[in-house]
C-alpha positions in Angstrom: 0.0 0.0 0.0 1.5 3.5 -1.2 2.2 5.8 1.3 1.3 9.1 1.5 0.9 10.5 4.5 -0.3 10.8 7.8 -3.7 11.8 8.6 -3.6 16.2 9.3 -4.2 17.1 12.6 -7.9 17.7 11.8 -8.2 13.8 10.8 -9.4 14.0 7.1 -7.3 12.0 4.9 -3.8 13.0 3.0 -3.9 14.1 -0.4 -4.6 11.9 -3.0 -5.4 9.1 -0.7 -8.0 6.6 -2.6 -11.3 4.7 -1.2 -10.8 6.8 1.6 -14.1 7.0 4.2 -14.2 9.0 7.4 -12.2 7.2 10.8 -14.0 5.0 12.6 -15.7 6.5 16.1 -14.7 3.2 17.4 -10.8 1.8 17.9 -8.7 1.8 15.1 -6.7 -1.3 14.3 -2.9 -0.5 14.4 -3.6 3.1 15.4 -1.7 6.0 14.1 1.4 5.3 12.4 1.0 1.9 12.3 -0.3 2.2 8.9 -3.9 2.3 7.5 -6.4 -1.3 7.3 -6.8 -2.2 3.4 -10.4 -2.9 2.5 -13.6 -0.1 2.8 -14.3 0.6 6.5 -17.5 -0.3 8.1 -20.5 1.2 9.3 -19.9 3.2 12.5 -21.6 1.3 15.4 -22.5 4.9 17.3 -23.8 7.0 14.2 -23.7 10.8 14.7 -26.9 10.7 12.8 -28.6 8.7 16.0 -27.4 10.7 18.1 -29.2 14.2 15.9 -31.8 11.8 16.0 -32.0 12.1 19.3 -31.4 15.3 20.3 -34.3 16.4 17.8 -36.3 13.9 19.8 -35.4 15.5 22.7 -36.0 19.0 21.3 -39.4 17.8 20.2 -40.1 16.5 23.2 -39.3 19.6 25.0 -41.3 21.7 23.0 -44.2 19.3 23.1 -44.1 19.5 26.5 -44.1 24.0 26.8 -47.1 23.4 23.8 -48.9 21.5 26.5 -48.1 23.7 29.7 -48.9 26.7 27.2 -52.3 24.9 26.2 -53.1 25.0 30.2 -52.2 28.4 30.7 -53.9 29.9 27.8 -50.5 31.5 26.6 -47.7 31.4 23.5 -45.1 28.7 23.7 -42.7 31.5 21.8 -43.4 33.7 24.5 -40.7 34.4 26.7 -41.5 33.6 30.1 -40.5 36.0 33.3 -38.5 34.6 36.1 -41.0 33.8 38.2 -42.7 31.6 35.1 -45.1 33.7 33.7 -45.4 34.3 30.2 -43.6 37.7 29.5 -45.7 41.2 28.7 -48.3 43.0 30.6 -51.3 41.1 32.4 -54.6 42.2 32.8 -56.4 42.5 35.9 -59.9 43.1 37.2 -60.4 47.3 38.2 -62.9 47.7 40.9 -66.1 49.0 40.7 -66.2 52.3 42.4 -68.8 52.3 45.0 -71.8 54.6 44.6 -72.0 57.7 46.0 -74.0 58.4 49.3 -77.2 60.0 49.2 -77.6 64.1 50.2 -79.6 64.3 53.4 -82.2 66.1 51.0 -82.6 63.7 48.7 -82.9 60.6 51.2 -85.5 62.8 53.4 -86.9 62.4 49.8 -87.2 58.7 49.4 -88.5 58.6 52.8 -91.7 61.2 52.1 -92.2 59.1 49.2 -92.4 55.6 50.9 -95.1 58.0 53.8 -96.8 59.1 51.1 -97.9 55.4 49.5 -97.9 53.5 53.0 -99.2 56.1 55.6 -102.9 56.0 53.4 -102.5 52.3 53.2 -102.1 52.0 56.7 -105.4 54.7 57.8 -107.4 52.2 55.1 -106.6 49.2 57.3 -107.6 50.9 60.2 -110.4 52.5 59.1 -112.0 49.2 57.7 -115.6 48.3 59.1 -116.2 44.8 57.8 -114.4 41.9 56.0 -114.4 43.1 52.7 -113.2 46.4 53.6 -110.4 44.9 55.4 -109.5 42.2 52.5 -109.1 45.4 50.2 -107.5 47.3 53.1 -104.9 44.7 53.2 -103.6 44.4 50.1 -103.4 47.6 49.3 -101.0 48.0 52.3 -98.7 45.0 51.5 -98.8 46.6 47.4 -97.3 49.8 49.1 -94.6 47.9 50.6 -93.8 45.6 47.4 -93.4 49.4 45.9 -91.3 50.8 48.3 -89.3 48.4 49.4 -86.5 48.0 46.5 -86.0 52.0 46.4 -84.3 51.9 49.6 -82.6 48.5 48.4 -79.9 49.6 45.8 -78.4 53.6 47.6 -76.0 54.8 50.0 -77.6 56.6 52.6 -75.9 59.2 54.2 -73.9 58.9 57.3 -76.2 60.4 59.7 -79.1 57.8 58.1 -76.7 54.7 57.9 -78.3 53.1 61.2 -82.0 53.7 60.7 -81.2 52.8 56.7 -80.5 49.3 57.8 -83.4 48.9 60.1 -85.8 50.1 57.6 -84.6 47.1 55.3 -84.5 44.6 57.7 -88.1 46.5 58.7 -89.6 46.2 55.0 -87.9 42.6 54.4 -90.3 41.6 57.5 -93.5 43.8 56.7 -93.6 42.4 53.0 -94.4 39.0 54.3 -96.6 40.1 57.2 -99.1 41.9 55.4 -99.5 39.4 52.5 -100.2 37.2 55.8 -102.7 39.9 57.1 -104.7 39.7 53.5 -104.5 35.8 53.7 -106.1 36.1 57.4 -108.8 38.9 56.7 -110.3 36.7 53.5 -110.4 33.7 55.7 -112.0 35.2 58.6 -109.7 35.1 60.9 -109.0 39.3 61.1 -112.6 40.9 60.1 -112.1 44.7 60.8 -109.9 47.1 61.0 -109.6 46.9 64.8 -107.9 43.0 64.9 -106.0 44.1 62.0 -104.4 47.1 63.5 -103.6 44.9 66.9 -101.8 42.0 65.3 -99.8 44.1 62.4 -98.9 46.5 65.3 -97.7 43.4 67.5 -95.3 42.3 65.3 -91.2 42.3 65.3 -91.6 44.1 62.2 -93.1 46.3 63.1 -90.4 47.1 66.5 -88.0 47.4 63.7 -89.8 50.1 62.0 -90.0 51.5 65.0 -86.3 51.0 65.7 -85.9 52.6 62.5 -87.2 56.0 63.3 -85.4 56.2 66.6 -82.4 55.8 64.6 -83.0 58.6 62.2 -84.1 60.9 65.2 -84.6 64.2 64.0 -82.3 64.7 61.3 -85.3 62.7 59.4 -89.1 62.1 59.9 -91.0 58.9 58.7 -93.4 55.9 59.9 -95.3 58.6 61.6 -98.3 56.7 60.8 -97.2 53.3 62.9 -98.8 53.4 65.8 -97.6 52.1 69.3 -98.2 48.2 69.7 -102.0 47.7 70.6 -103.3 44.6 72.1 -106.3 42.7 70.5 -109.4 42.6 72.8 -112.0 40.6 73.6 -115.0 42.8 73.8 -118.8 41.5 74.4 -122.3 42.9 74.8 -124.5 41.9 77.2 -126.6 38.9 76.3 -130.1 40.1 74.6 -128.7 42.9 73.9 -130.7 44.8 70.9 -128.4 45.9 68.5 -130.5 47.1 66.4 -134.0 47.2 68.4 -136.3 48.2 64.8 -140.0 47.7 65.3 -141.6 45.5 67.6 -145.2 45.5 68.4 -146.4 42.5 67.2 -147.5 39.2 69.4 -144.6 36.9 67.7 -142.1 35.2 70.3 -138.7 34.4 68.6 -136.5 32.4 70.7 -132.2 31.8 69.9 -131.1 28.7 71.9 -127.0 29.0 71.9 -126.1 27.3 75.2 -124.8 24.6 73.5 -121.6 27.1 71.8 -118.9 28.8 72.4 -119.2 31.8 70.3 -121.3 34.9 71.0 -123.6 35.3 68.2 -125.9 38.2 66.5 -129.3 36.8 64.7 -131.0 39.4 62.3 -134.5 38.5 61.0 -135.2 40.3 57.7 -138.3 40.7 55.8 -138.1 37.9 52.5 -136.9 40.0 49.8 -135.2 42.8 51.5 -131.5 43.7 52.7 -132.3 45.6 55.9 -132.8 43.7 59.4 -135.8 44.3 61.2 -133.9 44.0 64.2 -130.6 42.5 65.4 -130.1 41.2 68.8 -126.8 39.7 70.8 -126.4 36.3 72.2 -123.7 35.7 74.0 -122.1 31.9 74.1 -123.7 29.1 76.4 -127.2 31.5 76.7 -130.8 31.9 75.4 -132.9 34.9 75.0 -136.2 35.5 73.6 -137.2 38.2 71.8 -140.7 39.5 71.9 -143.4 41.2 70.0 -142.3 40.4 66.4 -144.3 41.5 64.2 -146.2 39.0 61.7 -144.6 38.1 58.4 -141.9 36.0 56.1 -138.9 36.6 57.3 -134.9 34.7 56.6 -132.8 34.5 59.6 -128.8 35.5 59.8 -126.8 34.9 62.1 -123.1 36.5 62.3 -120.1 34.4 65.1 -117.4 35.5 65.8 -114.8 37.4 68.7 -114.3 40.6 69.9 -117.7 42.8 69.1 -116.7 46.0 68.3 -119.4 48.6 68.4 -117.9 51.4 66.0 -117.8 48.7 62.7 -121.4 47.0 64.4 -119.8 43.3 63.9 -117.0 40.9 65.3 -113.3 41.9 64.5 -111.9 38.2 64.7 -113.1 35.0 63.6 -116.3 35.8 62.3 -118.8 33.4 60.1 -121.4 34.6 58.5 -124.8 32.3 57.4 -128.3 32.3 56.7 -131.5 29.6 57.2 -132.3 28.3 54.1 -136.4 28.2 54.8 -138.0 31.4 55.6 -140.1 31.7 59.0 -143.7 33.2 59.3 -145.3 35.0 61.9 -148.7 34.9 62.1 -151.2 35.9 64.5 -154.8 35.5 64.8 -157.6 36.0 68.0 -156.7 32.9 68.9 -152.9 32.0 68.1 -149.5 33.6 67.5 -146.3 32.0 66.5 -143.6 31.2 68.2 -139.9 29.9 67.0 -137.4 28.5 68.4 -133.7 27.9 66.7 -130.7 26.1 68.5 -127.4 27.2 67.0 -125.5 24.0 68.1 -124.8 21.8 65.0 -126.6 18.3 65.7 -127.3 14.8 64.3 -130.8 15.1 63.1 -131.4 19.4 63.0 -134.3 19.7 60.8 -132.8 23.3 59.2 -130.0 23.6 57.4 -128.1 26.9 56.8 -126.2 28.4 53.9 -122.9 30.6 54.5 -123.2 34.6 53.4 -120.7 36.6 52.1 -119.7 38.9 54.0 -120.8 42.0 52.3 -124.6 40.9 51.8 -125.0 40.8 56.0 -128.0 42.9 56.5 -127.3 45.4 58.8 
């Protein structure tokens, strides 16, 4: 084999050197200077295209793996990151609303007149009702004035001097909202019948301490609820049995006679001429008596009869629990030279009555 040189410091082959393929990466037979194998060289056992072959896997795994943490984060995986991590550049963050501006004293002395204006008249019409009806309406209308109101005072800084009494006239119209739609409920069932009852048990209620509570708080820097009056307790007011409550006309020779011994309710019994819608006279009962009223005067009349608690003589009925019914025959009285007529009813519901009774509304009870 022709010699022609060593190898040149940098390893590639001398000048002119045939057949020649890169060294080896593995030992080399003879070594330098020994001279060179004869024959073509082999494949390298550790290529350096494995080893690229790796590194790019390595590169590609390394990016996959920012592509992924970028994919969580929402960011660029070209982005540069900051020390801390974080993808590099300005970050956004939520600003604050700014809260709303308190109220003048003026103009929440304001809202206040305006609340007195829609509930104070509310309120009188409650008290002011005479029968069920009236109360029913009464009722609703007051628990309408709260449901409009109530959110005005829900969304505004008051001003300083109003901040206590602010948050008891919330928690005041939070409670009240509930209470009168409970009020209406109770006056169309019968339980409240007149103003009287109603005032008492509204009056009564926590609610209505923290309206009151409320006003102490704005003490005289500002004037509402003048209309709420102190707490008032319900009564139990009766008349005395046989009382005539309304006496009419009698000077006839009839003898009507109301049997309720057998009850716990007071009662009032109106006989009415058939056809009309005025009593000829109304008389009180009270519960576990009889009374008999005289002299009735001959002719057809229907008999009503009103129960209930608490007779209150300003609204002429009961102010609590009242019922309202009628007979459904009609009763004569007639009278000759040798005979008048006499009736007897017994208001105690019983296994084999012979009358029957029909419930009234309480609007068409004759007065």
């Amino acid at each position: 084999m022709p010699a022609y040189g060593m190898p040149d410091a940098s390893g590639m082959p001398p000048t002119g050197a045939p057949g020649w393929n890169a060294p080896p990466t593995g030992p080399v037979i003879g070594g330098p200077g020994a001279g060179w194998p004869s024959g073509d060289r082999g494949t390298p056992t550790g290529s350096r295209n494995k080893l690229i072959i790796g590194v790019v896997a390595a590169v590609l795994l390394l990016v996959c793996g920012v592509g992924v943490a970028a994919a969580f984060v929402g960011g660029d995986p070209d982005q540069k990151r900051t020390s801390s991590g974080a993808a590099g550049g300005a970050s956004a963050s939520p600003t604050p609303s700014k809260a709303p501006e308190p109220l003048t004293a003026t103009a929440y002395q304001t809202l206040l007149t305006d609340a007195d204006a829609v509930m104070g008249p509310a309120w009188q019409k409650v008290a002011a009702a005479k029968n069920q009806a009236a109360t029913v309406e009464a009722a609703q209308a007051l628990a309408d004035a709260v449901k409009t109101s109530a959110p005005r005072f829900t969304s505004v800084t008051p001003p300083n001097e109003a901040a206590a009494g602010h948050e008891q006239l919330k928690r005041a119209f939070d409670a009240l909202g509930s209470d009168f739609v409970a009020l209406t409920g109770d006056a169309k069932n019968g339980e409240i019948c007149a103003g009287p009852a109603a005032v008492a048990q509204v009056s009564g209620l926590p609610a209505a301490t923290y309206l009151r509570d409320a006003v102490k708080a704005f003490g005289a820097a500002f004037k509402f609820g003048a209309w709420l009056p102190a707490p008032v307790a319900q009564q139990t007011r009766t008349l005395a049995n046989g009382t005539m409550v309304k006496k009419g006309t009698l000077n006839g020779s009839g003898e009507f006679t109301i049997n309720n011994s057998g009850s716990t309710t007071d009662v009032v019994v109106s006989l009415v001429p058939n056809g009309g819608k005025v009593a000829a006279w109304t008389v009180y009962v009270s519960a576990g008596k009889t009374y008999k009223v005289k002299k009735v005067k001959d002719g057809n009349y229907q008999v009503y009869m009103a129960t209930g608690v608490d007779w209150d003589a300003g609204v002429a009925g009961f102010t609590r629990s009242c019922e309202f019914e009628k007979f459904e025959d009609l009763f004569e009285f007639k009278t000759t030279s040798r005979q008048y007529t006499t009736w007897e009813i017994t208001l105690k519901a019983s296994v084999g009555g012979n009358a029957d009774t029909d419930s009234v509304d309480p609007g068409d009870f004759p007065q």
